[in-house]
PDB file of N, CA, C and O in Angstrom:
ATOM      1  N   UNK A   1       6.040   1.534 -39.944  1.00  0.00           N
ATOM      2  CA  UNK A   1       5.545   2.866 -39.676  1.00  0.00           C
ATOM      3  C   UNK A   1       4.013   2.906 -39.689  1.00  0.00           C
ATOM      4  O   UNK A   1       3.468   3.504 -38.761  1.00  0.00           O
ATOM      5  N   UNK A   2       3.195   2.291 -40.714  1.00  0.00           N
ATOM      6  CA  UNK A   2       2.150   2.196 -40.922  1.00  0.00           C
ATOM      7  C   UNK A   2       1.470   1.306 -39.609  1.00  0.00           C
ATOM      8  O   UNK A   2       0.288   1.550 -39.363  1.00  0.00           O
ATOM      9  N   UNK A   3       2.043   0.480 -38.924  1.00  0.00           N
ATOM     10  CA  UNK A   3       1.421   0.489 -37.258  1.00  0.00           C
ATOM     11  C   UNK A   3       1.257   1.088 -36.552  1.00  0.00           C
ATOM     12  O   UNK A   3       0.328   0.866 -35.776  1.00  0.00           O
ATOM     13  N   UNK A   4       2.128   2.276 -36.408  1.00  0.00           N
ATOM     14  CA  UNK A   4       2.058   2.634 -35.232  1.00  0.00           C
ATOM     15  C   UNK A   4       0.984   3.842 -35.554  1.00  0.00           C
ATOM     16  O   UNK A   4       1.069   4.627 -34.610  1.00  0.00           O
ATOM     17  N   UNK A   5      -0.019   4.323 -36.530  1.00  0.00           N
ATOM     18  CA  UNK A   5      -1.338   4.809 -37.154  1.00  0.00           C
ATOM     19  C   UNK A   5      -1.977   4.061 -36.236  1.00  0.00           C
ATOM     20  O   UNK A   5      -2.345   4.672 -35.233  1.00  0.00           O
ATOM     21  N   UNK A   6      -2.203   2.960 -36.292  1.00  0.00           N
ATOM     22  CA  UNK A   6      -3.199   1.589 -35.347  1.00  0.00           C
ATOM     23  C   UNK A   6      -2.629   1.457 -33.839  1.00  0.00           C
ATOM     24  O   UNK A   6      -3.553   1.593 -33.036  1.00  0.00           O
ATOM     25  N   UNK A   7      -1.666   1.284 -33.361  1.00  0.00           N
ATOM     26  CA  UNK A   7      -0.827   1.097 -31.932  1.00  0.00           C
ATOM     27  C   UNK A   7      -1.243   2.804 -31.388  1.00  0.00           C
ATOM     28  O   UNK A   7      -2.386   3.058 -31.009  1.00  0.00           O
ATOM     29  N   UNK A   8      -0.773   3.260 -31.402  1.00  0.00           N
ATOM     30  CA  UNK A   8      -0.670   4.491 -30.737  1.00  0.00           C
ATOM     31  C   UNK A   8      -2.265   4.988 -30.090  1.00  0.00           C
ATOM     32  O   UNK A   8      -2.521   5.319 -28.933  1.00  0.00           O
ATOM     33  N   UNK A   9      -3.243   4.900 -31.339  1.00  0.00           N
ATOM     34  CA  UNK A   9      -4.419   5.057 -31.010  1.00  0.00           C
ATOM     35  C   UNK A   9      -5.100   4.327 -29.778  1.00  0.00           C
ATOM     36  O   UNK A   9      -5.415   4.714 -28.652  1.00  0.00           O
ATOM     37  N   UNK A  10      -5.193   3.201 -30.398  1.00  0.00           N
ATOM     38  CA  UNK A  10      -5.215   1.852 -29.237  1.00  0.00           C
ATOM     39  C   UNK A  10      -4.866   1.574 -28.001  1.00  0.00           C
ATOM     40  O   UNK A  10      -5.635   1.028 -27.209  1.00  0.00           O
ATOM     41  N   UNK A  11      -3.656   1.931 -27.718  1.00  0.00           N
ATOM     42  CA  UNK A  11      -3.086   2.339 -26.355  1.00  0.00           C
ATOM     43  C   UNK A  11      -3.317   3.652 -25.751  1.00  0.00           C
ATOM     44  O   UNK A  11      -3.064   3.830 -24.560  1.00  0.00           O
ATOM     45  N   UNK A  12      -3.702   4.427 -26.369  1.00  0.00           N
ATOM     46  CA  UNK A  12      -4.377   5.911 -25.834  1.00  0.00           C
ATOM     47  C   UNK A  12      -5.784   5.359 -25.333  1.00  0.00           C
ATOM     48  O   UNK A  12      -5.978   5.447 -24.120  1.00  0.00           O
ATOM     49  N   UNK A  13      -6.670   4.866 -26.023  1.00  0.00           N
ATOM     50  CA  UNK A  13      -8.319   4.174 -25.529  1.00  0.00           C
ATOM     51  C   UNK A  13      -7.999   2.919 -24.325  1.00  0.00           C
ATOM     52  O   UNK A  13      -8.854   2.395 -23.611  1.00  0.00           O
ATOM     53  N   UNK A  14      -6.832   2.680 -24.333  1.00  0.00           N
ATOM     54  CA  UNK A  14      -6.461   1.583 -23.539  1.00  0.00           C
ATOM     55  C   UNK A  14      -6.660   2.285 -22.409  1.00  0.00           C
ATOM     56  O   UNK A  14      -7.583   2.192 -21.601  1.00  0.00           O
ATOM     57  N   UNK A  15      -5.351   3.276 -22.416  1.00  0.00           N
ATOM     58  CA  UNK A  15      -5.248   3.874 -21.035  1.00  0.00           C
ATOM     59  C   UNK A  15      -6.523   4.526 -20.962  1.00  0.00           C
ATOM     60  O   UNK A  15      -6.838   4.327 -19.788  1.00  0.00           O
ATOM     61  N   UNK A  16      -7.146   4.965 -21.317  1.00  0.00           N
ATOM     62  CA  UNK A  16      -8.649   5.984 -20.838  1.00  0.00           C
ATOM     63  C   UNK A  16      -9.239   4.836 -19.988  1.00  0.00           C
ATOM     64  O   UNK A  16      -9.229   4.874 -18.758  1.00  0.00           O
ATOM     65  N   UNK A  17      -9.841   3.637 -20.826  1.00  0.00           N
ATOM     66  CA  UNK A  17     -10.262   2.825 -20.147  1.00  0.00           C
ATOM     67  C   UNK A  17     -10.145   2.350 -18.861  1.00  0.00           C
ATOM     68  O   UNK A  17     -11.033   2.108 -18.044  1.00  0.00           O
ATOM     69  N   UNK A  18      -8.446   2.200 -18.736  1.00  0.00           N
ATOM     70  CA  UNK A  18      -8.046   1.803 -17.495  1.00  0.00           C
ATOM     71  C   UNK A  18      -7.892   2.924 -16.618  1.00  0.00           C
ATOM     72  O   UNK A  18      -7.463   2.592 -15.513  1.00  0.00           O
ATOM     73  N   UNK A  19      -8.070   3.936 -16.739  1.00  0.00           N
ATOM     74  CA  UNK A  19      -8.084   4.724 -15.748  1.00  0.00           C
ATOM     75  C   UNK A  19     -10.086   5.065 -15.634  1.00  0.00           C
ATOM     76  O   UNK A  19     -10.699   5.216 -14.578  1.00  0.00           O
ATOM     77  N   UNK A  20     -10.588   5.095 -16.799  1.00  0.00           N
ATOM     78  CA  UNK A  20     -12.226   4.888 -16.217  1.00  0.00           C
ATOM     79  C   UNK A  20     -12.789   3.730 -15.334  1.00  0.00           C
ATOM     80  O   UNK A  20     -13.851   3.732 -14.712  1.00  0.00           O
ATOM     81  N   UNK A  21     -11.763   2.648 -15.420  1.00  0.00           N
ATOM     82  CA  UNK A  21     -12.433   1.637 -14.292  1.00  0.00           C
ATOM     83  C   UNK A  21     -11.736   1.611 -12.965  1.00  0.00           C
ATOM     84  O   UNK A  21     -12.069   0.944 -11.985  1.00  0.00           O
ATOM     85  N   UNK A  22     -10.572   2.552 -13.091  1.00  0.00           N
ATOM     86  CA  UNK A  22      -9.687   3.117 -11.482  1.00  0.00           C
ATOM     87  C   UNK A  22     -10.646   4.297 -11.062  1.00  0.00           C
ATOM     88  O   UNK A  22     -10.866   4.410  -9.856  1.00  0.00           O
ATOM     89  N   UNK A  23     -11.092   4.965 -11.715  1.00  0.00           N
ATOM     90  CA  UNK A  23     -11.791   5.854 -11.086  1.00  0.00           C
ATOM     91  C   UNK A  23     -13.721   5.323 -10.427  1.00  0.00           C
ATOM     92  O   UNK A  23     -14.425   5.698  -9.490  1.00  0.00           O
ATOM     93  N   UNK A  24     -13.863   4.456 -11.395  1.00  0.00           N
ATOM     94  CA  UNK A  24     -15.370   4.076 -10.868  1.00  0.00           C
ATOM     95  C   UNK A  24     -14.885   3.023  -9.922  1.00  0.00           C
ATOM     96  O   UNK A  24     -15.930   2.715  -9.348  1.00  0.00           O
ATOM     97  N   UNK A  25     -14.215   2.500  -9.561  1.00  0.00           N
ATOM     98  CA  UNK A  25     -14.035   1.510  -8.286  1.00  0.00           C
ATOM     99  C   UNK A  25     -13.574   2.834  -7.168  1.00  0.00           C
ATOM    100  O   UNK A  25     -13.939   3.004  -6.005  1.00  0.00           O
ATOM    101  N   UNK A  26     -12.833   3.491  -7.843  1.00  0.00           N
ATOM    102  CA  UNK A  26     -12.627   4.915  -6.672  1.00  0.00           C
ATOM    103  C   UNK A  26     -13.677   5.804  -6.103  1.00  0.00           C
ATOM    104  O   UNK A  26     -13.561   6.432  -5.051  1.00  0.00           O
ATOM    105  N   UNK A  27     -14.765   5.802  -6.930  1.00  0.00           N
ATOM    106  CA  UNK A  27     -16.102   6.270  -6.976  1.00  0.00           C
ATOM    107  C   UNK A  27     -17.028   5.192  -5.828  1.00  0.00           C
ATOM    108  O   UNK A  27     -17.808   5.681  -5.010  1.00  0.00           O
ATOM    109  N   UNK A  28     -16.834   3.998  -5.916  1.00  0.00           N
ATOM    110  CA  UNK A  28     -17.785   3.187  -5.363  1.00  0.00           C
ATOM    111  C   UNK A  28     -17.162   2.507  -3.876  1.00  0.00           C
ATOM    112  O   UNK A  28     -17.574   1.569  -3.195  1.00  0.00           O
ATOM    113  N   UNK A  29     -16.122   3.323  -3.731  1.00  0.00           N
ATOM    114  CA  UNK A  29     -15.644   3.019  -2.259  1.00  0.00           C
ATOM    115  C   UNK A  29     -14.669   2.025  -1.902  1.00  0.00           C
ATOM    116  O   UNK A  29     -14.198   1.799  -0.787  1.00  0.00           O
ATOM    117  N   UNK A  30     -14.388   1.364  -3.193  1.00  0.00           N
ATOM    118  CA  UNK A  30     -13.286   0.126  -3.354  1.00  0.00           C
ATOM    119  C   UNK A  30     -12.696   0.054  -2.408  1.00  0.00           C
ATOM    120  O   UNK A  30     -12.637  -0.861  -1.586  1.00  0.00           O
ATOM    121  N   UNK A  31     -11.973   1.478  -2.459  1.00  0.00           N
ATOM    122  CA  UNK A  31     -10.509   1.482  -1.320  1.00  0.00           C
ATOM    123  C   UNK A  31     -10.944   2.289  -0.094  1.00  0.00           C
ATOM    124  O   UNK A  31     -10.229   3.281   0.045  1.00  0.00           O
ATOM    125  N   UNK A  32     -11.722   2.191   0.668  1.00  0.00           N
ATOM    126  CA  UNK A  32     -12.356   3.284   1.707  1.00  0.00           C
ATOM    127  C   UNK A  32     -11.419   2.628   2.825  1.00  0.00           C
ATOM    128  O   UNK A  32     -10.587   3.276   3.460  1.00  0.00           O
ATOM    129  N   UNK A  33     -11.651   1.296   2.979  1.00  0.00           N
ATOM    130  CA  UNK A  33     -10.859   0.632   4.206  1.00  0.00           C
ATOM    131  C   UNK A  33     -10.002  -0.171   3.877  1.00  0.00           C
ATOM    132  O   UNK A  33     -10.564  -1.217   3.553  1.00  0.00           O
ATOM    133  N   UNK A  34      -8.713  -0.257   3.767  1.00  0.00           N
ATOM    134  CA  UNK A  34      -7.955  -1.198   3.304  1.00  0.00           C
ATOM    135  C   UNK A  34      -7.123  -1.259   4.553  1.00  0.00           C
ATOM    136  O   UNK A  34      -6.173  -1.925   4.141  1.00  0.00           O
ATOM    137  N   UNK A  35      -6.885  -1.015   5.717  1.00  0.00           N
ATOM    138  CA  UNK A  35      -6.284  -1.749   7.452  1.00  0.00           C
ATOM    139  C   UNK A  35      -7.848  -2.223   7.665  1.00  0.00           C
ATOM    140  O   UNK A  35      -7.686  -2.633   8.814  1.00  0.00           O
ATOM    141  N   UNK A  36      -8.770  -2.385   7.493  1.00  0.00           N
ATOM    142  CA  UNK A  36     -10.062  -2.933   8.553  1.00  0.00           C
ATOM    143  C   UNK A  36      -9.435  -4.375   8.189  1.00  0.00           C
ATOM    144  O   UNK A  36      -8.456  -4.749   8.834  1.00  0.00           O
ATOM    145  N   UNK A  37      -9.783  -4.908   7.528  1.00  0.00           N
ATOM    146  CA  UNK A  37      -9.822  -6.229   7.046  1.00  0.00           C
ATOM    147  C   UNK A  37      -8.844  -7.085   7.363  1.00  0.00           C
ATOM    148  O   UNK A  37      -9.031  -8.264   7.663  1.00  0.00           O
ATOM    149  N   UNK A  38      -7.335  -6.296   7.284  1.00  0.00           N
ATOM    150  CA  UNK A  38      -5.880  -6.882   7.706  1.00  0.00           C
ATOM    151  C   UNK A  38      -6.040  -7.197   9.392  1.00  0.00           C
ATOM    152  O   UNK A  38      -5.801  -8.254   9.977  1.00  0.00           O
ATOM    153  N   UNK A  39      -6.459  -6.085   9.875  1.00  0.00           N
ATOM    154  CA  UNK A  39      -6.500  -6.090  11.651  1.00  0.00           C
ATOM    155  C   UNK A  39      -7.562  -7.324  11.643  1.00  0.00           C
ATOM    156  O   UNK A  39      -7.196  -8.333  12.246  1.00  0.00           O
ATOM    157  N   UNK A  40      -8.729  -7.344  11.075  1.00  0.00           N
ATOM    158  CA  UNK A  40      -9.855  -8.200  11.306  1.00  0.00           C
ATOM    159  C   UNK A  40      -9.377  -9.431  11.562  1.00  0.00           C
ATOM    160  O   UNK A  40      -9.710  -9.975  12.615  1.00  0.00           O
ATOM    161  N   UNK A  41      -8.359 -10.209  10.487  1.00  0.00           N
ATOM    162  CA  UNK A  41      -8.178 -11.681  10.616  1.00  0.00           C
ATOM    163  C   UNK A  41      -6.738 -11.837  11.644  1.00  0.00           C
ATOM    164  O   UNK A  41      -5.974 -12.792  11.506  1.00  0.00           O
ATOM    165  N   UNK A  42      -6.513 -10.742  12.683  1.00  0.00           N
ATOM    166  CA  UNK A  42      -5.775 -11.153  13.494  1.00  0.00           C
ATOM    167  C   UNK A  42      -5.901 -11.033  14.367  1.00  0.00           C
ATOM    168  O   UNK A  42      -4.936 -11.333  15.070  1.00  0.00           O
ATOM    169  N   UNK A  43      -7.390 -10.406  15.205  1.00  0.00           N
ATOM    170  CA  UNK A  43      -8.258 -10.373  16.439  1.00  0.00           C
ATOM    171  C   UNK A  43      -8.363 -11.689  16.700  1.00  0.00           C
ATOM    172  O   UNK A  43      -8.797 -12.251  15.695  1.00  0.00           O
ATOM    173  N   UNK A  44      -8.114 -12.638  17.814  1.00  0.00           N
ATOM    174  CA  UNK A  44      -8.184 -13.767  18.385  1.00  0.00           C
ATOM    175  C   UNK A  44      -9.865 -13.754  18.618  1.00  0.00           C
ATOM    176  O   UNK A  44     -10.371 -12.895  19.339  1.00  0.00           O
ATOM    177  N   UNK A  45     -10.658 -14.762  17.956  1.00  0.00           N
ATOM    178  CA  UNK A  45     -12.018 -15.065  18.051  1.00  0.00           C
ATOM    179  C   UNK A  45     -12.351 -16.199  19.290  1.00  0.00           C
ATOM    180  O   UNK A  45     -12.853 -17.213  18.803  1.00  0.00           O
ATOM    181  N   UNK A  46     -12.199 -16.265  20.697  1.00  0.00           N
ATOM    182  CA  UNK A  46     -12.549 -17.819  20.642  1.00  0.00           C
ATOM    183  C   UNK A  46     -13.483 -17.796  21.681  1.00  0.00           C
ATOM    184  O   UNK A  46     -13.333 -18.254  22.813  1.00  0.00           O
ATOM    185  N   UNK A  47     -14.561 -17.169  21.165  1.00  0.00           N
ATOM    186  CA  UNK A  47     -16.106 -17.237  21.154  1.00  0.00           C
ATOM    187  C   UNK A  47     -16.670 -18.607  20.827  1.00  0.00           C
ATOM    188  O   UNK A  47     -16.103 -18.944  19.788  1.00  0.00           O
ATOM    189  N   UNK A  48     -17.504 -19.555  21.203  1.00  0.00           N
ATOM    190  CA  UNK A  48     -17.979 -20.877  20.336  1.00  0.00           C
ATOM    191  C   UNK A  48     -19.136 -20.453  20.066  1.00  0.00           C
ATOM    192  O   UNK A  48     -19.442 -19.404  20.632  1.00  0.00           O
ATOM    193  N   UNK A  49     -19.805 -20.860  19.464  1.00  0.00           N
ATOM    194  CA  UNK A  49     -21.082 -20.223  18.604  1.00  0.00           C
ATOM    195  C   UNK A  49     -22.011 -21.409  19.508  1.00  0.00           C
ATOM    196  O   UNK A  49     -21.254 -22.162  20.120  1.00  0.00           O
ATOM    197  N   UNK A  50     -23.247 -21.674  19.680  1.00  0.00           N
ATOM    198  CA  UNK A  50     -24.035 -22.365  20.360  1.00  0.00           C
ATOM    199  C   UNK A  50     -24.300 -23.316  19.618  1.00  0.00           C
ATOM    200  O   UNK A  50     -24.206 -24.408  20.177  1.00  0.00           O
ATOM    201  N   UNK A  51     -24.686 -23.339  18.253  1.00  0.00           N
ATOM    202  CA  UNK A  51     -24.715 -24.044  17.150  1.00  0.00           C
ATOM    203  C   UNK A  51     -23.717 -25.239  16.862  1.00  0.00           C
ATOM    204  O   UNK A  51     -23.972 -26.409  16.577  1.00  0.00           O
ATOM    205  N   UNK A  52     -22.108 -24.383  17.072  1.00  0.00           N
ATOM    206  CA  UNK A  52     -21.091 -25.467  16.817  1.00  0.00           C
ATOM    207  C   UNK A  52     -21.103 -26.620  18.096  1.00  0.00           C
ATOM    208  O   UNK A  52     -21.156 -27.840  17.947  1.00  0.00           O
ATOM    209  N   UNK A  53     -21.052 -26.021  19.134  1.00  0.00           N
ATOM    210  CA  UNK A  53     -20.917 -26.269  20.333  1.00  0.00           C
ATOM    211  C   UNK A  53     -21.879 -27.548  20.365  1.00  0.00           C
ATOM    212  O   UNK A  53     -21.372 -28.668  20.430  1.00  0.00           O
ATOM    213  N   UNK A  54     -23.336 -27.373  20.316  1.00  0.00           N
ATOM    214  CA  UNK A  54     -24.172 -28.270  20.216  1.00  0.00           C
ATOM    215  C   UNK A  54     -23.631 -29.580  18.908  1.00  0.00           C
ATOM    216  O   UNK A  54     -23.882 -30.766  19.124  1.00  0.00           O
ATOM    217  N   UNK A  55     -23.015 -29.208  17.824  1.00  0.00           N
ATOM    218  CA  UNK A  55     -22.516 -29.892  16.919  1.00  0.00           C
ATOM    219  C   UNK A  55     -21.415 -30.681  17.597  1.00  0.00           C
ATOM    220  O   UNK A  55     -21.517 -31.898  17.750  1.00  0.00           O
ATOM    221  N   UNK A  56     -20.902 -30.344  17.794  1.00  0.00           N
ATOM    222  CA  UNK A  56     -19.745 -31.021  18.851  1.00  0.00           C
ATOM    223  C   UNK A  56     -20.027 -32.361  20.069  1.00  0.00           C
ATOM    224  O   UNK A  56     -19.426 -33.408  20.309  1.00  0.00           O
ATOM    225  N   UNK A  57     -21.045 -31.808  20.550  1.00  0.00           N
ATOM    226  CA  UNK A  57     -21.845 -32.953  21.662  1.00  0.00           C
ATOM    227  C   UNK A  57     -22.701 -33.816  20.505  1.00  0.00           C
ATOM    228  O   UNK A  57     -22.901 -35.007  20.741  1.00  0.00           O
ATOM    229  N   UNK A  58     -22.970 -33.508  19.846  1.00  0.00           N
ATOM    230  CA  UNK A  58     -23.563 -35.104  19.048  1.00  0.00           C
ATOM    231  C   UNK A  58     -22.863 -35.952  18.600  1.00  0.00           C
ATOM    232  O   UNK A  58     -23.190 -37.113  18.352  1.00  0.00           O
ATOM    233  N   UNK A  59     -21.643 -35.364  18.426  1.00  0.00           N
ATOM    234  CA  UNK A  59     -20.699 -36.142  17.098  1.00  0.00           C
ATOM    235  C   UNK A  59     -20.110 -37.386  18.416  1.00  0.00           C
ATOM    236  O   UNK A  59     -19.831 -38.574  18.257  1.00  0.00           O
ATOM    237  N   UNK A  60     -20.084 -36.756  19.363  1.00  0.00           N
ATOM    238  CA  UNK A  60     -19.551 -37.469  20.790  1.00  0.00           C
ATOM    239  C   UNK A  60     -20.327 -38.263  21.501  1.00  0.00           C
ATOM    240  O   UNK A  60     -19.831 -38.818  22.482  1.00  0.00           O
ATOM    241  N   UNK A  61     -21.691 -38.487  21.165  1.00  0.00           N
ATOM    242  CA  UNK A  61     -22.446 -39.879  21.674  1.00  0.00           C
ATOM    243  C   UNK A  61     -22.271 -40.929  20.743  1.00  0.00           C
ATOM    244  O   UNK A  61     -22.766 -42.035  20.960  1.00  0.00           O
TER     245      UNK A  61
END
């Protein structure tokens, strides 16, 4: 019985906590875009960069 004096408290500051760091990531835009990023890595890229491209012809002499 004399725990739950100590437990109960503890898990009350627990949860505050965890909901003060759900709200400041909610505050700072965390979740503003959560489809950008998913769509992003399934747009077909096949652009060559000039850089690689040139990397490519050296490796080949």
């Amino acid at each position: 019985m004399e725990s739950l004096y100590l437990l109960i408290p503890l898990s009350v500051i627990l949860v505050f906590v965890a909901l003060w760091i759900f709200f400041k990531a909610m505050d700072s835009g965390q979740f503003d875009d959560l489809d950008g990023p998913a769509m992003r890595i399934l747009q077909d890229d096949d652009s060559v960069r000039p850089d690689a491209e040139q990397s490519v012809t050296d490796t080949k002499k």
